[in-house]
PASEMI-716153 format. One line per 4 residues: number of its first residue (from 1); for each residue x, y, z of C-alpha. Coordinates in nm, 2 decimals. Example, Ala and Ser with C-alpha at 12.3 -4.5 7.8 and 13.67 -1.06 7.14 Angstrom:
% PASEMI-716153
1> 1.23/-0.45/0.78  1.37/-0.11/0.71 .
This chain:
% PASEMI-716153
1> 4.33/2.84/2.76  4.36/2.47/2.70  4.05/2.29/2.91  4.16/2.00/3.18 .
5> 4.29/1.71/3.00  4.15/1.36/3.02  4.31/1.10/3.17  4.06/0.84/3.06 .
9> 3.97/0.76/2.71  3.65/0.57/2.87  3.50/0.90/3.02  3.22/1.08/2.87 .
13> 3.33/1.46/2.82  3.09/1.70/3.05  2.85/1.74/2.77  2.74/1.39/2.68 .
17> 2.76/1.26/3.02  2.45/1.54/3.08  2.31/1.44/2.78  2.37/1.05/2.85 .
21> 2.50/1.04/2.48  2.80/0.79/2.36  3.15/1.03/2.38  3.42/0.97/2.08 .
25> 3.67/1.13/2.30  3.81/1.33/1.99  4.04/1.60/2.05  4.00/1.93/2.11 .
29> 3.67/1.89/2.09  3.43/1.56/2.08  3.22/1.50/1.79  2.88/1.58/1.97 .
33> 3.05/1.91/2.10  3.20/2.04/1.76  2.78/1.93/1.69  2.62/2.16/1.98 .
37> 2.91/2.41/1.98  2.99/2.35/2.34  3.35/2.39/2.52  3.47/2.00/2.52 .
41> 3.55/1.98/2.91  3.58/1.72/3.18  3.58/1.93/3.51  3.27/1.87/3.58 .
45> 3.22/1.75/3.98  3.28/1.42/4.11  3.04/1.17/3.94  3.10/0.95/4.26 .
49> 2.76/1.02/4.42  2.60/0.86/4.10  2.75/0.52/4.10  2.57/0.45/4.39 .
53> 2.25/0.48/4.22  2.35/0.33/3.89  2.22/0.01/3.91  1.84/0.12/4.04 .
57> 1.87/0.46/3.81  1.94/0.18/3.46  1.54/0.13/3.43  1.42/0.42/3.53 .
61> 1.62/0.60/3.24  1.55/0.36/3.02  1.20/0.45/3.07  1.24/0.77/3.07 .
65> 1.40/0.79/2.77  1.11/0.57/2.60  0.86/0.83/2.73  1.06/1.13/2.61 .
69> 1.07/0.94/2.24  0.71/0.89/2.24  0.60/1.20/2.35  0.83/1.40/2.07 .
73> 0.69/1.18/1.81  0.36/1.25/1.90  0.35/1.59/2.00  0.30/1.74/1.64 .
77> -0.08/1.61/1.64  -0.23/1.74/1.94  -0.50/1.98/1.82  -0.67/1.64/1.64 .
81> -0.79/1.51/1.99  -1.06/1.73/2.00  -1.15/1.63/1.61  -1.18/1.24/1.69 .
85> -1.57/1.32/1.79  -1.68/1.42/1.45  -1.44/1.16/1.30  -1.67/0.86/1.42 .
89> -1.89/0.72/1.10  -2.24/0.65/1.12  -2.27/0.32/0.96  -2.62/0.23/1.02 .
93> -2.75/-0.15/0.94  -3.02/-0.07/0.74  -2.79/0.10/0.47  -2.54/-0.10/0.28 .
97> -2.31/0.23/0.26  -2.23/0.45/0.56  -2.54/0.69/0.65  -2.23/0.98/0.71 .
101> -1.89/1.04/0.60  -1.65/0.84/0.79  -1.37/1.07/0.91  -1.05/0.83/0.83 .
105> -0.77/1.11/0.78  -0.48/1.00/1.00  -0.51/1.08/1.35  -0.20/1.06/1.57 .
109> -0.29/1.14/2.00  -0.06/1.35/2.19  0.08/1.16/2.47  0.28/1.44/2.66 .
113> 0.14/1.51/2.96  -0.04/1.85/3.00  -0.27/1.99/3.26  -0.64/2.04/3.17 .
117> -0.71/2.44/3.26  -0.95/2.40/3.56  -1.06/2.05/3.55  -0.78/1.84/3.72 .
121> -0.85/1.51/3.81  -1.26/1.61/3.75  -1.52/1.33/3.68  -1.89/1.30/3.59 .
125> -2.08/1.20/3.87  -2.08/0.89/4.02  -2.40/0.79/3.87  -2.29/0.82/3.55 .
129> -1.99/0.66/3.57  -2.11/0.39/3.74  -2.40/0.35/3.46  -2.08/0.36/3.22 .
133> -1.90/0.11/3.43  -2.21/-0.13/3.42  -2.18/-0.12/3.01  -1.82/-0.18/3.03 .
137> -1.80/-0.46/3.21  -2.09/-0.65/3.07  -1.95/-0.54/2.66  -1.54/-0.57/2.66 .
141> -1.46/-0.68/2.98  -1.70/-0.93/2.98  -1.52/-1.11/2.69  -1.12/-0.94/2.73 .
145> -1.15/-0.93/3.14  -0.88/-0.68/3.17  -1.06/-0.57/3.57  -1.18/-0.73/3.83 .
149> -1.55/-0.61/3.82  -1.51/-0.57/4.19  -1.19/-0.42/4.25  -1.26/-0.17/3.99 .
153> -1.66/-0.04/4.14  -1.50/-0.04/4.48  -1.22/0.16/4.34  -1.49/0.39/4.17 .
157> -1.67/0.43/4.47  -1.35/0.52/4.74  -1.32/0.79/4.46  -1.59/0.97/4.51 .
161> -1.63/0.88/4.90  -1.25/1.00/5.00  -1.17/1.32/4.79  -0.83/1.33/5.01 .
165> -0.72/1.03/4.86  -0.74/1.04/4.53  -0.42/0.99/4.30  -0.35/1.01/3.95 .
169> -0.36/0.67/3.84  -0.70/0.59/3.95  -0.80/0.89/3.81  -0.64/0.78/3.48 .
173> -0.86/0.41/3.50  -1.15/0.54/3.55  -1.10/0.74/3.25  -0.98/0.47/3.05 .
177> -1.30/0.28/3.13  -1.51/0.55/3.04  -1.37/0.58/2.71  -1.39/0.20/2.63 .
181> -1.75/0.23/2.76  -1.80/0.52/2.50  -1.68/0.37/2.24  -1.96/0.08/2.27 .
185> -2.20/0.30/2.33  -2.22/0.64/2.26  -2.52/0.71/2.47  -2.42/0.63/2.76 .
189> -2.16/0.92/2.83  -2.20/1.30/2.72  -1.87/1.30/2.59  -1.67/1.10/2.37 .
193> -1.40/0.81/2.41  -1.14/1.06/2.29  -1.23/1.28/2.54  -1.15/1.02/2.84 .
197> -0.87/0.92/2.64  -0.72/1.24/2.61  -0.75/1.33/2.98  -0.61/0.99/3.09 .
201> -0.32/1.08/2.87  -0.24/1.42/3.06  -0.11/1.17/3.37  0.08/0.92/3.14 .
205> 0.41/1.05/3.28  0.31/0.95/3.61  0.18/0.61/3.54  0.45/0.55/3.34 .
209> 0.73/0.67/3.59  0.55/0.57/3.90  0.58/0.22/4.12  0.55/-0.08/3.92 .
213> 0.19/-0.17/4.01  -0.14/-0.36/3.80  -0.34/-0.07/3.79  -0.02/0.12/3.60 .
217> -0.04/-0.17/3.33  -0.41/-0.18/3.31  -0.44/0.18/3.29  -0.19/0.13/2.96 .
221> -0.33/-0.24/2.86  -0.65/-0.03/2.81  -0.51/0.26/2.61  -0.36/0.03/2.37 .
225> -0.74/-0.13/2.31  -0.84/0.22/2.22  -0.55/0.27/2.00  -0.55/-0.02/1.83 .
229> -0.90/0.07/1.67  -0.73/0.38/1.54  -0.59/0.40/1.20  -0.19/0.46/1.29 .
233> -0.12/0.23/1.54  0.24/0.38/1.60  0.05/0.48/2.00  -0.05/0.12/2.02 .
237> 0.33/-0.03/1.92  0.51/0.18/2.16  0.24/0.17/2.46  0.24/-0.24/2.42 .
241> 0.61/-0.17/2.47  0.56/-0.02/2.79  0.29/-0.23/2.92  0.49/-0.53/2.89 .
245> 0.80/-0.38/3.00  0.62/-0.34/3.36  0.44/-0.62/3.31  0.77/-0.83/3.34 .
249> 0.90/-0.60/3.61  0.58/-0.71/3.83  0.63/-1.06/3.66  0.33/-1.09/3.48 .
253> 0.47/-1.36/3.28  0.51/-1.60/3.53  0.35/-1.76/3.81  0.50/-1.55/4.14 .
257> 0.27/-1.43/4.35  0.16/-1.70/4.59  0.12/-1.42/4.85  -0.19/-1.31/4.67 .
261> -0.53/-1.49/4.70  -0.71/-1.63/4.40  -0.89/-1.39/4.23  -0.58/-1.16/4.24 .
265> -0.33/-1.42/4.08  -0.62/-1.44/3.79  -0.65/-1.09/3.80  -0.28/-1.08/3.71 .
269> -0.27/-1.36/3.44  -0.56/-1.19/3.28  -0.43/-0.87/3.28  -0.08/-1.01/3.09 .
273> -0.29/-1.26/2.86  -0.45/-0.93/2.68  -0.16/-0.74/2.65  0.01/-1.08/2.54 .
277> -0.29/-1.10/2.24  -0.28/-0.72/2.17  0.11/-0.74/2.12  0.08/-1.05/1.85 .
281> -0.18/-0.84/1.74  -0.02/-0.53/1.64  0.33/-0.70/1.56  0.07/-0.87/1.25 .
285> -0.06/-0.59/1.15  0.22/-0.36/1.13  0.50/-0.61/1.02  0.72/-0.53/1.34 .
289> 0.85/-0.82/1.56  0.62/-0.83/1.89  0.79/-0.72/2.24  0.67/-1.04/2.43 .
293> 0.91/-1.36/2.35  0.75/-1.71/2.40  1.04/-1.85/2.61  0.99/-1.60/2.81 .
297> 0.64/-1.71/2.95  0.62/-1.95/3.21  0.25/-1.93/3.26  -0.09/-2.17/3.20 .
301> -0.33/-2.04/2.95  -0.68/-1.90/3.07  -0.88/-2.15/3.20  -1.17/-2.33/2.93 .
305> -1.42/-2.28/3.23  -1.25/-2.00/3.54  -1.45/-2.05/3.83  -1.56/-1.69/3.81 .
309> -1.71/-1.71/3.46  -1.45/-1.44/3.36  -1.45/-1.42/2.95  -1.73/-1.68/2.93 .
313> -2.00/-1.60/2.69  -2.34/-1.79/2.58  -2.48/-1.93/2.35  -2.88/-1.97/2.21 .
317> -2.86/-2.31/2.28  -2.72/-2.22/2.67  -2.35/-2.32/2.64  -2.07/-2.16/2.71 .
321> -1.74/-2.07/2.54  -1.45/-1.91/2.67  -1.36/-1.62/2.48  -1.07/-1.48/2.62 .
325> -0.93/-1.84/2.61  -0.99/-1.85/2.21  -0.82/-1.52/2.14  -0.49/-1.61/2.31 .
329> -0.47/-1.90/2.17  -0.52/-1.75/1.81  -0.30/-1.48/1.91  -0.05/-1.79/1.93 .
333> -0.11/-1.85/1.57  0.00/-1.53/1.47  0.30/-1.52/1.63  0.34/-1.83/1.43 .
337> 0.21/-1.64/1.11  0.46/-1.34/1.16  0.78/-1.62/1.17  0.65/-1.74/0.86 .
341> 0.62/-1.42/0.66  0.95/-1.28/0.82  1.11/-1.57/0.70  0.97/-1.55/0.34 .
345> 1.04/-1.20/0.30  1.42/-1.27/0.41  1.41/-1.54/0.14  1.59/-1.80/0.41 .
349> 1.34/-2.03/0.34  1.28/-2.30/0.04  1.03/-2.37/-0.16  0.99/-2.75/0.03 .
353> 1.05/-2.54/0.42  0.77/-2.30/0.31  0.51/-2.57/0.19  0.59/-2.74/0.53 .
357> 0.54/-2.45/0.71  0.20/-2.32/0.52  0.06/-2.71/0.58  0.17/-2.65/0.98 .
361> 0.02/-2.34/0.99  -0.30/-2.42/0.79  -0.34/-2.67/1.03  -0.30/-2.51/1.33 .
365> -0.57/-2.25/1.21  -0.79/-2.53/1.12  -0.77/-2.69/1.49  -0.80/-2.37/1.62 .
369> -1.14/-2.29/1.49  -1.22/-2.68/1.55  -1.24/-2.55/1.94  -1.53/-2.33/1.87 .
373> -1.88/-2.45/1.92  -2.15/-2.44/1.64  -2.36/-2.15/1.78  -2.02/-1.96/1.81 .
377> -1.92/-1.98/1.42  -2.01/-1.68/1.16  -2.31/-1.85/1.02  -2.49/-1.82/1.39 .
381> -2.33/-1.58/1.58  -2.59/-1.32/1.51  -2.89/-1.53/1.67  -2.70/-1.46/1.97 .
385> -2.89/-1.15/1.96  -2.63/-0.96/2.16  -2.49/-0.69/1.92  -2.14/-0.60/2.12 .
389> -2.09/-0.98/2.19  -2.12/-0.99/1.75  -1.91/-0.72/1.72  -1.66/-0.91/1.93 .
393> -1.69/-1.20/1.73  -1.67/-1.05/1.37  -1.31/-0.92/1.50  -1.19/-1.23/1.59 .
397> -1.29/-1.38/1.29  -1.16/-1.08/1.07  -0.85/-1.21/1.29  -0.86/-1.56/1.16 .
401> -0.87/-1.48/0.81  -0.61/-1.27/0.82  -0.40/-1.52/0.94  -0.50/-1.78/0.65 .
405> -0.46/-1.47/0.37  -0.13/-1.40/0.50  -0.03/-1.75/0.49  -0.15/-1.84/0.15 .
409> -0.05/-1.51/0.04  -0.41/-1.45/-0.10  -0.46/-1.12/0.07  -0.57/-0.76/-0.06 .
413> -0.17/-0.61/-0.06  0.01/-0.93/-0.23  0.09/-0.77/-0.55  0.19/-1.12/-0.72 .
417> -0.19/-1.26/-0.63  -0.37/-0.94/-0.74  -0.13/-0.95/-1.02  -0.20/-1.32/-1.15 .
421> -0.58/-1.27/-1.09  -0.55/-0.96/-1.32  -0.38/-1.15/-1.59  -0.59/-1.49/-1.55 .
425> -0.94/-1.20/-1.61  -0.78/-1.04/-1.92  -0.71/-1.40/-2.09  -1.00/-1.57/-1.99 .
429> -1.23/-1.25/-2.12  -1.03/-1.08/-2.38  -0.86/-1.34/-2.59  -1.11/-1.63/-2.50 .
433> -0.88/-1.86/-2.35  -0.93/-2.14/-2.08  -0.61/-2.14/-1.81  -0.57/-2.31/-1.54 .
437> -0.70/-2.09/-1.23  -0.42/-1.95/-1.05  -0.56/-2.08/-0.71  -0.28/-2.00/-0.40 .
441> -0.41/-2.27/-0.23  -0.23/-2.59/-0.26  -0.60/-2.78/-0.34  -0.90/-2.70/-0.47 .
445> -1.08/-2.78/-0.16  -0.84/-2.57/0.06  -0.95/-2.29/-0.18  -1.34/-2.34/-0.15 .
449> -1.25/-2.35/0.26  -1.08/-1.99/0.21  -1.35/-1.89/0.00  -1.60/-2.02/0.29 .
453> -1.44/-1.87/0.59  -1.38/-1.53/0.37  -1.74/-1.52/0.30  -1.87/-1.64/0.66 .
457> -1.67/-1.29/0.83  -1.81/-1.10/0.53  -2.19/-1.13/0.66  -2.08/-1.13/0.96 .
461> -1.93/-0.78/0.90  -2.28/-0.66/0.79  -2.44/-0.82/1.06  -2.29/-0.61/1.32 .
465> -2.52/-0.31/1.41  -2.25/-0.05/1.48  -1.98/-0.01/1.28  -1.81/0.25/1.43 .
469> -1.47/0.39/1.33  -1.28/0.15/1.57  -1.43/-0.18/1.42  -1.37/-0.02/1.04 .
473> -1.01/0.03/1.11  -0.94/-0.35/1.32  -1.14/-0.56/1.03  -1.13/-0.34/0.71 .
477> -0.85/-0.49/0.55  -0.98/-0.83/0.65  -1.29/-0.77/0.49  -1.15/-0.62/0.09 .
481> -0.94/-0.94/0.15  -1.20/-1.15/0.16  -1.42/-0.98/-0.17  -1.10/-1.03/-0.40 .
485> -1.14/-1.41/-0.24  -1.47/-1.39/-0.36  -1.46/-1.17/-0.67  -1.14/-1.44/-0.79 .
489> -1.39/-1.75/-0.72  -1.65/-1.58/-0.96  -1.39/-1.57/-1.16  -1.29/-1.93/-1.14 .
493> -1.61/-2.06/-1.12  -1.92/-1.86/-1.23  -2.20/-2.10/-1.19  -2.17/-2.13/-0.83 .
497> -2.51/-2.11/-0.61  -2.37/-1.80/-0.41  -2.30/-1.55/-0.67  -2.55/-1.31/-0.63 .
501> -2.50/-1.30/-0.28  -2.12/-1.26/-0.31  -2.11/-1.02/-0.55  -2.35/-0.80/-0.33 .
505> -2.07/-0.85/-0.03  -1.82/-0.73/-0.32  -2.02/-0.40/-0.42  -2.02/-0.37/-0.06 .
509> -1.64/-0.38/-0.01  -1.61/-0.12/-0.32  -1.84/0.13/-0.12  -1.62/0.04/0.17 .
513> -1.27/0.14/-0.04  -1.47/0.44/-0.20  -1.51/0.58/0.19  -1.19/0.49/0.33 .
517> -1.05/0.68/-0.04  -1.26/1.00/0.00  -1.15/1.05/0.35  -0.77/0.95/0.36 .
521> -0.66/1.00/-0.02  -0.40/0.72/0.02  -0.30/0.65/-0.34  -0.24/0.29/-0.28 .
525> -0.61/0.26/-0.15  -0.69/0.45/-0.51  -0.46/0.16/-0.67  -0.65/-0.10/-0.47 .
529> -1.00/0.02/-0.58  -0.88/0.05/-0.93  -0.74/-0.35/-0.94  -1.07/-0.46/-0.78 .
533> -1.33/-0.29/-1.00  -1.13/-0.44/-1.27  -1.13/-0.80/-1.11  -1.52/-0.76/-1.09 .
537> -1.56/-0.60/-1.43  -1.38/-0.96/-1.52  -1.62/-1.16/-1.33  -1.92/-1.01/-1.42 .
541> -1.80/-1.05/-1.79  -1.78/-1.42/-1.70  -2.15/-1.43/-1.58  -2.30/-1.42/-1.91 .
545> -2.08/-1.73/-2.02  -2.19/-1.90/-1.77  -2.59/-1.85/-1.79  -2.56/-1.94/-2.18 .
């Protein structure tokens, strides 16, 4: 029996108006029917009742569909959750090579929501979560102010005091603070960061899916900082996504909410500047465009000096820097930095545009870091004497010179510099012949500034007294950057005054790649090991020539 006919070519056939799928309209049958074997029909009832709620239903399916995409592409990995514990490396300061293996393999987090068998919504006690809160806000959020320190204890404490109104996206915070408080310091929970992270995850639907409110974007603002120290940051890309999606809906981005009082409107611009930074962040380091547009923010910068001291740190000499401040304003930069590579990788750009472009750039990196105080650069950071305020640092600094490798295209994975620094080692050692040094600078004393800053992170790196897994994965690639800067300078200059010291920060990095190889087995990390060992066997060929 032929099925009803339809009368119009613009409606979706039974099947992929349930599905929400495009219809062809073919005939018998539609394309996505003859796909799913399905009848091709169009009696289905009136669709009437629907219009009405079109226009509020658009963003809720749009979401919805996000959600469904990232919990499908997740979902293959979720026994690894419980594996993160005994993937943290013990890099301990005294050693130059990690005390422990360092448990690198790929990890990717469920993010489907699943109940916890008899442990719903069920916290350590308020002591200890308090003690963890304390650490939290005095470590991270004392730099990236992503709470208010007093909304969130009095959000803690109506937790514990009012059992009958407790809801999932407090529960999902507090969680999401415990795990960022784990992860800078292990003793102060008895479980790990994964373990908070996983159980904020089992609610993620309901954040997600619920009212548009600042907790629901700080609750995902902070599960993108956890990701982000993880080695595939595919979590991190789409939860950004998300995060800034609501952000906008609760206007973040822009100055509207005079019905709020001061600390609240701060609260808000805080909250949108770190996902703002985290979103340049990733875009970077992944090679994907970011989510948040510049025109699109119609909003002042943190302030140099907030009247609540929020992302203020000090010095030995007693002065103050603003570090939240700093990062966003880097985080400009490499928005700046991702135009520029997109640009040269879509060959629209000239050889005059992209010498513009790298002096514009080079300069902006150069005022940025201007901004910073003396007792706030590598060199004396670490008489700070505050070991997570240094750890904070030696990422933002790993930040910085990623920016300058990427725009002088002098880092680790530019094949045509590794390339050329192979070929200038083989001719300068081999067949004894003096070549120009092939510097990727434009002058010699741009070069010995890259050389300087590379160098500066480097012992910064070191300094830091716990290198945990997150730090490893957010600087790594920074830091093997930075030894080929220093192994090539050998290279190009083997009588400097630092070249014992560099080429211990070099033997270093090889340790590091020998690690990161043993427990991934990435061929290209095997590549990169190889090309470097041969780069120093170069330069320490040239150290003999040089003492003569």
């Amino acid at each position: 029996m032929l099925e009803k006919a339809n009368n119009n070519p613009d409606q979706a056939c039974d099947l992929c108006y349930r599905r929400r799928i495009k219809c062809d309209a073919q005939k018998p049958r539609c394309t996505n029917c003859v796909l799913h074997d399905s009848t091709c029909t169009f009696g289905a009832a009136s669709r009437k009742a629907r219009a009405r709620h079109r226009e509020s239903g658009e963003d809720i399916g749009a979401l919805r569909l996000q959600v469904e995409r990232l919990e499908s592409s997740l979902r293959r990995a979720s026994q690894r959750i419980d594996e993160l514990q005994g993937l943290v490396p013990r890099w301990d300061k005294a050693s130059d090579v990690p005390a422990a293996s360092v448990g690198l393999h790929e990890v990717q987090v469920d993010l489907v929501q699943q109940e916890l068998p008899g442990a719903r919504m069920e916290l350590p006690s308020l002591q200890e979560v308090l003690s963890a809160t304390e650490v939290y806000l005095t470590t991270l959020n004392a730099v990236l102010p992503l709470f208010h320190p007093g909304r969130l204890l009095q959000s803690i404490n109506d937790w514990y005091a009012h059992p009958g109104r407790r809801q999932p996206p407090t529960w999902a915070a507090i969680n999401v603070v415990l795990a960022l408080a784990s992860r800078r310091d292990e003793a102060t929970l008895r479980e790990s960061a994964a373990y908070y992270l996983h159980k904020a995850q089992t609610v993620l639907s309901e954040v997600i899916m619920g009212d548009a409110d600042l907790l629901n974007v700080q609750i995902l603002v902070g599960m993108v900082m956890l990701f982000q120290g993880t080695q595939d940051l595919k979590p991190a890309t789409m939860l950004i996504a998300i995060a800034l999606r609501l952000a906008h809906q609760l206007g973040l981005h822009t100055r509207r909410a005079d019905h709020l009082d001061t600390s609240q409107v701060l609260e808000r611009d805080r909250v949108f500047w770190i996902a703002y930074l985290l979103d340049r962040d990733i875009s970077l380091r992944t090679s994907q465009p970011p989510v948040q547009r510049e025109a699109d923010i119609h909003l002042e910068w943190p302030s140099a000096e907030p009247e609540d001291g929020a992302g203020n740190v000090t010095g030995v000499d007693g002065g103050s820097f603003n570090f939240l401040r700093c990062r966003v304003r880097l985080a400009r930069v490499q928005g700046e930095v991702y135009d520029f590579m997109v640009a040269m990788r879509a060959g629209t750009m000239d050889n005059y545009q992209r010498d513009e472009d790298m002096v514009r750039l080079n300069h902006m990196l150069d005022e940025w870091i201007s901004t910073i105080p003396p007792p706030f650069r590598p060199s004396s950071v670490l008489q700070i004497g505050q070991p997570n305020l240094c750890r904070s640092f030696a990422v933002l600094y790993s930040t910085h010179l990623a920016c300058r490798t990427q725009v002088y295209r002098a880092h680790a994975m530019a094949s045509r510099w590794m390339q050329s620094l192979q070929s200038f080692g083989r001719t300068i050692t081999q067949r004894g012949r003096i070549v120009p040094a092939p510097l990727p600078t434009p002058s010699l004393q741009d070069w010995e500034k890259l050389v300087d800053e590379a160098r500066g992170f480097m012992q910064l790196f070191w300094g830091v007294e716990r290198r945990d897994q997150a730090f490893i994965w957010m600087t790594a690639c920074t830091y093997i950057s930075g030894s080929v800067c220093l192994t090539a300078n050998i290279m190009f200059e083997p009588f400097h005054a630092s070249v014992e010291d560099d080429l211990s920060l070099v033997n270093l990095s090889i340790s590091l790649l020998e690690d990161l190889i043993q427990q991934t087995g990435h061929e290209p990390l095997k590549d990169l090991r190889d090309a470097c060992e041969e780069l120093l066997c170069y330069a320490c060929a040239l150290l003999p020539m040089a003492n003569v």
